[in-house]
N, CA and C atoms as an extended XYZ file, in Angstrom:
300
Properties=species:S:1:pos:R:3:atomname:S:1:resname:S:1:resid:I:1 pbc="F F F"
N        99.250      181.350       70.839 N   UNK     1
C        98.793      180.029       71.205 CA  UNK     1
C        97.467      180.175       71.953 C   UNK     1
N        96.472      179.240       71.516 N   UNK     2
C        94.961      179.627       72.351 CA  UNK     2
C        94.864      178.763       73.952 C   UNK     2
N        94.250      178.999       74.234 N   UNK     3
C        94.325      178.492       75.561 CA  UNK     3
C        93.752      177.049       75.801 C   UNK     3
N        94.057      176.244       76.269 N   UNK     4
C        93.399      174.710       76.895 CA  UNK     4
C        93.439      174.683       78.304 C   UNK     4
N        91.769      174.146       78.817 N   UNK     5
C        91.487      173.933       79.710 CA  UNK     5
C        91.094      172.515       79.414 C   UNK     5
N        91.752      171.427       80.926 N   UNK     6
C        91.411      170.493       81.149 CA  UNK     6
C        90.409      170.287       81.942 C   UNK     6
N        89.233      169.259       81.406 N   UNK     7
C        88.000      169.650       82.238 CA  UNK     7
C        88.173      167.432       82.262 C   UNK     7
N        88.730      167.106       82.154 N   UNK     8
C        88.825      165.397       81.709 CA  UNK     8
C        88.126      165.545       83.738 C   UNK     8
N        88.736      165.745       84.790 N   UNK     9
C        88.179      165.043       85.910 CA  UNK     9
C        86.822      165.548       86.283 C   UNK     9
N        85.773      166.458       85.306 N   UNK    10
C        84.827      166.763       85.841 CA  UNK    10
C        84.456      165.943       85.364 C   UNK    10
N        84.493      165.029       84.452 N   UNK    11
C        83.776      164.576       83.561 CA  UNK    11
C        83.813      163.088       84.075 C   UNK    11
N        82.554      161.857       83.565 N   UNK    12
C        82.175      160.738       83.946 CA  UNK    12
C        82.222      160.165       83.098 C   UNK    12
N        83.166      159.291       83.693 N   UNK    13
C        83.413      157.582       82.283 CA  UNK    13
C        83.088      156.745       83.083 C   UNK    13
N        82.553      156.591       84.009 N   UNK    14
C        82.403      155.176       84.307 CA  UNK    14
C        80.947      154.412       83.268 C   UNK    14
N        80.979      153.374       83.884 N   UNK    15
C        79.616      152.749       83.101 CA  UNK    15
C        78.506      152.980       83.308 C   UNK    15
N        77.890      152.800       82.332 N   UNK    16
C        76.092      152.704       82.524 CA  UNK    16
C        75.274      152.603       83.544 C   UNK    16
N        74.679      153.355       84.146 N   UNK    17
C        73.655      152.394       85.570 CA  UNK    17
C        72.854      151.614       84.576 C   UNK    17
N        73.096      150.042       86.105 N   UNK    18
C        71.656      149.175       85.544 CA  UNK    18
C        70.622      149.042       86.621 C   UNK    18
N        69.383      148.787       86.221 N   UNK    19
C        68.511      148.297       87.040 CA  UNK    19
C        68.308      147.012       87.401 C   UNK    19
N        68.100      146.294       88.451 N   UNK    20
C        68.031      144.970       88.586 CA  UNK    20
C        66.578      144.809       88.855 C   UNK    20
N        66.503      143.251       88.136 N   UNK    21
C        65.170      142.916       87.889 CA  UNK    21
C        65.602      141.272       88.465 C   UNK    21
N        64.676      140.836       89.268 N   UNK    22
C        65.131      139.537       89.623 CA  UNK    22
C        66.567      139.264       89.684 C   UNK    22
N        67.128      138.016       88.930 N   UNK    23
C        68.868      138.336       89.372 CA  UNK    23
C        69.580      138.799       87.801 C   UNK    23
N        68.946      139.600       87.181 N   UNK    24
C        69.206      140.078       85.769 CA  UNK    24
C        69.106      141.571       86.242 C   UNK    24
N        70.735      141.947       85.328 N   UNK    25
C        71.188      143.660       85.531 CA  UNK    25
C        70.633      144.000       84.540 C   UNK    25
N        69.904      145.317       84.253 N   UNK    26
C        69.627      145.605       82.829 CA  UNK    26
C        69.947      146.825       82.502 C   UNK    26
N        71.284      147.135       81.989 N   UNK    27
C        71.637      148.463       81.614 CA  UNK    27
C        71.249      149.197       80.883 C   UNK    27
N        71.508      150.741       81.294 N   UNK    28
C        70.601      151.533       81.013 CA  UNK    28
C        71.121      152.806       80.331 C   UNK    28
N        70.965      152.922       79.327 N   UNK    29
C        72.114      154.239       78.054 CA  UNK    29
C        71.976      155.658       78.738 C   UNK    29
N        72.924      155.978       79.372 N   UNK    30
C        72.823      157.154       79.710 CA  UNK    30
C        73.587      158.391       79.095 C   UNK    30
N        73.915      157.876       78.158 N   UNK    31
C        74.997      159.342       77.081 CA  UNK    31
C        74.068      160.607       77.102 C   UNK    31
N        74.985      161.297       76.880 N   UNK    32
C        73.965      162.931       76.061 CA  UNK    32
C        73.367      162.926       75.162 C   UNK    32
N        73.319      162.026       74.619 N   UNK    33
C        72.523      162.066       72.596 CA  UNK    33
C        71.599      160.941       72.905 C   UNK    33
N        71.634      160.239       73.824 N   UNK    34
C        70.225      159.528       74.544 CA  UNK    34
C        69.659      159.983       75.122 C   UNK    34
N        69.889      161.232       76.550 N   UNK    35
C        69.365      161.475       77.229 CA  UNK    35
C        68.555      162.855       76.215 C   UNK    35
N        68.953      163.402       75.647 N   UNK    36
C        68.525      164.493       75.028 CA  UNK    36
C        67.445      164.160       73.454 C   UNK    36
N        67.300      162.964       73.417 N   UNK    37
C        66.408      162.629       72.113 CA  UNK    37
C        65.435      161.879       72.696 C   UNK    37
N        65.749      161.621       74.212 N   UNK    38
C        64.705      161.066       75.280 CA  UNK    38
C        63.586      162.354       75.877 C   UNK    38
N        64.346      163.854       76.153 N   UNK    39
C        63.781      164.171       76.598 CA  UNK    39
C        62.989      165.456       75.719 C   UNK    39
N        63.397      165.296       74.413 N   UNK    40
C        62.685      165.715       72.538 CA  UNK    40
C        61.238      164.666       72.939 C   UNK    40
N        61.800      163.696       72.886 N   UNK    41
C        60.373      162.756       72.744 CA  UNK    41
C        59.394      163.060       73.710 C   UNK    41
N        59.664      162.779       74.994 N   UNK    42
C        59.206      163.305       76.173 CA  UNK    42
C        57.965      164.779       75.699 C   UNK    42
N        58.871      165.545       75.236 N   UNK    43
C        58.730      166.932       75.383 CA  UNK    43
C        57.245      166.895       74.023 C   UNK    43
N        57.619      165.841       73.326 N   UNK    44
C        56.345      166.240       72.019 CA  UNK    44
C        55.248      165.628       72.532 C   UNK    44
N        54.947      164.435       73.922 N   UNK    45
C        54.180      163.729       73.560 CA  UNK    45
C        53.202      164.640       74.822 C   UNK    45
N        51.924      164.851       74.548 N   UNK    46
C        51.066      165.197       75.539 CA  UNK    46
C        49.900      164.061       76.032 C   UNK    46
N        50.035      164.395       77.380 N   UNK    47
C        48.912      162.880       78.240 CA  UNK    47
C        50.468      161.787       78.073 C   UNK    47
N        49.474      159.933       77.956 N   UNK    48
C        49.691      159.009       77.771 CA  UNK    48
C        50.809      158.879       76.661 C   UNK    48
N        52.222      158.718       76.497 N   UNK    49
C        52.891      158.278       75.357 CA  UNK    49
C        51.899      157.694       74.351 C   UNK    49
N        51.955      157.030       73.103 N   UNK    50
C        51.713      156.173       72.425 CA  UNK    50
C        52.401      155.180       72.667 C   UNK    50
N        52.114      154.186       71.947 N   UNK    51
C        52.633      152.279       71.824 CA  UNK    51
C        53.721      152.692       70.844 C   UNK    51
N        53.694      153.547       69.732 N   UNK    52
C        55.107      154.115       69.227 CA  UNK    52
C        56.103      154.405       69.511 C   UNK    52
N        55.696      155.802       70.472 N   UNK    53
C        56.661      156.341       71.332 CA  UNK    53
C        57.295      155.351       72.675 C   UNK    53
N        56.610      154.646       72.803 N   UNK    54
C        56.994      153.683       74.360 CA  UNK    54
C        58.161      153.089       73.717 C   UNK    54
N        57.692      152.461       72.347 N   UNK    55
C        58.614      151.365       71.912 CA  UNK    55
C        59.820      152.421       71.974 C   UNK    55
N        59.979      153.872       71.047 N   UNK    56
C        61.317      154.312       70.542 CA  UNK    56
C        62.156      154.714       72.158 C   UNK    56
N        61.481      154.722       72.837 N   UNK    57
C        62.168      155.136       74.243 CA  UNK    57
C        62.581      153.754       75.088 C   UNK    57
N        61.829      152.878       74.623 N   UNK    58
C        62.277      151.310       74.972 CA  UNK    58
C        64.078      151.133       74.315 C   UNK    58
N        63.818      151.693       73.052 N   UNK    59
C        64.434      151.257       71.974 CA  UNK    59
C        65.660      152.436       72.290 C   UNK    59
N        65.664      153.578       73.162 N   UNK    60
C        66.467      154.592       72.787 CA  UNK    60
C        67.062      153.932       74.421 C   UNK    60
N        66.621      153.670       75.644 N   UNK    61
C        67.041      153.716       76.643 CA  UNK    61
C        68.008      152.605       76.981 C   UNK    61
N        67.443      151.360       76.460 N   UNK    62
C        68.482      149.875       76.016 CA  UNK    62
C        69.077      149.724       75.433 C   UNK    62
N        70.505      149.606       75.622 N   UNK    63
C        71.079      148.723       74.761 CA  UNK    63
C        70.549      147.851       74.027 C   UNK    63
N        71.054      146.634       72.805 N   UNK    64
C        70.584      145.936       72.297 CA  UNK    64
C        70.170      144.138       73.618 C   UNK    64
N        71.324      144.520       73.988 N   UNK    65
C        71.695      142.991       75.131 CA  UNK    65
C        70.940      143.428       76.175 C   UNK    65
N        70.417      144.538       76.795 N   UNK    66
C        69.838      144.584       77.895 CA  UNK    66
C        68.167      144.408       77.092 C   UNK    66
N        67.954      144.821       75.528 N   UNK    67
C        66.655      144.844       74.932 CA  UNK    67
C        66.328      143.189       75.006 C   UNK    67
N        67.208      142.076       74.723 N   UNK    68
C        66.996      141.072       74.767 CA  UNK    68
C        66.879      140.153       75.854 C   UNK    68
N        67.401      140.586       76.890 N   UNK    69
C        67.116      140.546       78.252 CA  UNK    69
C        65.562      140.481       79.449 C   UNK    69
N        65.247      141.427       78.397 N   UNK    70
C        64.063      141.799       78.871 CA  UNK    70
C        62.810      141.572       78.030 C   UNK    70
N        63.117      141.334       76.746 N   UNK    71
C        62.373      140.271       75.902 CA  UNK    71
C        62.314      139.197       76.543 C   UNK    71
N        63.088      138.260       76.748 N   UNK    72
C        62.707      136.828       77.236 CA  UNK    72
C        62.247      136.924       78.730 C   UNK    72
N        62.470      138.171       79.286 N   UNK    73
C        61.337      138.774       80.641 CA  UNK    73
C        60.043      137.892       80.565 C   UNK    73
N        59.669      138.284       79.632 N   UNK    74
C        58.320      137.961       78.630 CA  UNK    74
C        57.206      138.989       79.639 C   UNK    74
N        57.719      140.013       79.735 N   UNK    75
C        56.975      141.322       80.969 CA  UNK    75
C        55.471      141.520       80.682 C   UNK    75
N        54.846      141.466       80.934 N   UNK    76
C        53.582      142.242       80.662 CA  UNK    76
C        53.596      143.571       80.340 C   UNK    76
N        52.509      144.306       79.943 N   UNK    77
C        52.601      145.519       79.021 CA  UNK    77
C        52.929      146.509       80.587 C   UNK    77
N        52.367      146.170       81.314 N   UNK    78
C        52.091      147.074       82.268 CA  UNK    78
C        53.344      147.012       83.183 C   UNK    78
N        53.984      145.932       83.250 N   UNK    79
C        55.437      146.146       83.695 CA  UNK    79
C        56.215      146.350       83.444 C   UNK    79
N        55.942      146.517       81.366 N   UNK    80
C        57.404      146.549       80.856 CA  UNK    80
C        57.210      148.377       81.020 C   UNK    80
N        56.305      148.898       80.965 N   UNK    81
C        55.951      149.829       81.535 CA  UNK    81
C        56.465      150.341       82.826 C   UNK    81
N        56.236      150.138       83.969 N   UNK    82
C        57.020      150.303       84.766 CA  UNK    82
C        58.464      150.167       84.646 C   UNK    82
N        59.308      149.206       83.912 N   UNK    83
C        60.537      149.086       83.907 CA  UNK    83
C        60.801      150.586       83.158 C   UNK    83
N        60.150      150.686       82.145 N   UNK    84
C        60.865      152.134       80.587 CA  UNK    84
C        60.812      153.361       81.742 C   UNK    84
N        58.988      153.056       82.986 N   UNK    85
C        59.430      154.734       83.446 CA  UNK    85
C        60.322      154.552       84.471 C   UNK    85
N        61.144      153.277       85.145 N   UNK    86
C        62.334      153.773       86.192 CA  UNK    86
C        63.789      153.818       85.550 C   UNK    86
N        63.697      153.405       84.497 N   UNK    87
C        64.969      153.872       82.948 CA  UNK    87
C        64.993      155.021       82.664 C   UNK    87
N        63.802      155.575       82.487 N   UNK    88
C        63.910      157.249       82.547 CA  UNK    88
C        64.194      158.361       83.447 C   UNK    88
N        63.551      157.710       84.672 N   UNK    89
C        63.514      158.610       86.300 CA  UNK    89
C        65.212      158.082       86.206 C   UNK    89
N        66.311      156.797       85.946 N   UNK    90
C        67.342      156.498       86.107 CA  UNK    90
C        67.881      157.978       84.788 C   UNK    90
N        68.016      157.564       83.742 N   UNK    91
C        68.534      158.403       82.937 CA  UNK    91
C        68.534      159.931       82.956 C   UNK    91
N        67.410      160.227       83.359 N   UNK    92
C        66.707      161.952       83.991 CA  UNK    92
C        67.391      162.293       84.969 C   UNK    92
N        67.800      161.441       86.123 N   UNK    93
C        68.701      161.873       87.238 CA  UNK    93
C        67.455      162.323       88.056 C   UNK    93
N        66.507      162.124       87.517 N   UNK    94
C        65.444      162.601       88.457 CA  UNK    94
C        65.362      162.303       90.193 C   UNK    94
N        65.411      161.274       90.324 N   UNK    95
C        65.898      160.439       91.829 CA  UNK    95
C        66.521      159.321       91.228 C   UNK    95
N        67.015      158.450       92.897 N   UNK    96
C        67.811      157.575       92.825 CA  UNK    96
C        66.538      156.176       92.867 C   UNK    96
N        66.665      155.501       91.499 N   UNK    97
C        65.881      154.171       91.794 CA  UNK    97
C        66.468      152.963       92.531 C   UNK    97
N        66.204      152.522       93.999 N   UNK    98
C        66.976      151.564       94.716 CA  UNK    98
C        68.078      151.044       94.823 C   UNK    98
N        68.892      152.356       94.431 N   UNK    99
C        70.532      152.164       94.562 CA  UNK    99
C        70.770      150.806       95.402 C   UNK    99
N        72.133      150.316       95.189 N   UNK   100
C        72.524      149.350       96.016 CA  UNK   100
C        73.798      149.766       96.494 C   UNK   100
C-alpha cells in the first residue's frame, strides 16, 4: 500500500481577496494557473507592458463580474492602471494593499 499524506490544512480555500474601490469590492483571481500565467506575462514583457498585455492581465486578474464592475467605473487609463498594478502587488503577495 503507498503512502498518503494529508496536506488538506496547509492548504487555502477561503475566497478571493478584493480590493475596494469607492463602496464597490472588486475581486481579485488568485489561483495558481492565474498567478503563474500572470507572472509568464510579467516575465516576457520588458520596460512599459503594452495596451495588449495590460488588457490580458486585466483580463487574467478579474473575474468576469468584478471585469464589469469596473467597466461601468468608466476609470481612466491611468487609473485603471493603477487598479491592474495593486491586483498584481495583491495576487504576487508582494505586500499587503490596505487590508481592512
Amino acid at each position: 500500500m503507498s503512502k498518503v499524506i494529508d496536506i488538506t490544512e496547509k492548504l487555502n480555500f477561503e475566497e478571493n481577496p478584493k480590493l475596494k474601490i469607492k463602496d464597490a469590492e472588486i475581486e481579485v483571481n488568485t489561483d495558481a494557473t492565474t498567478v503563474l500565467t500572470l507572472m509568464q506575462t510579467i516575465g516576457d514583457e520588458e520596460g512599459t507592458p503594452s495596451a495588449k498585455k495590460m488588457m490580458e492581465m486585466f483580463e487574467l486578474i478579474f473575474p468576469e463580474n468584478s471585469r464589469k464592475t469596473l467597466d461601468e467605473m468608466r476609470l481612466n487609463f491611468a487609473d485603471l492602471t493603477t487598479v491592474i498594478e495593486a491586483a498584481m502587488t495583491l495576487v504576487m503577495g508582494e505586500e499587503e494593499v490596505g487590508e481592512q
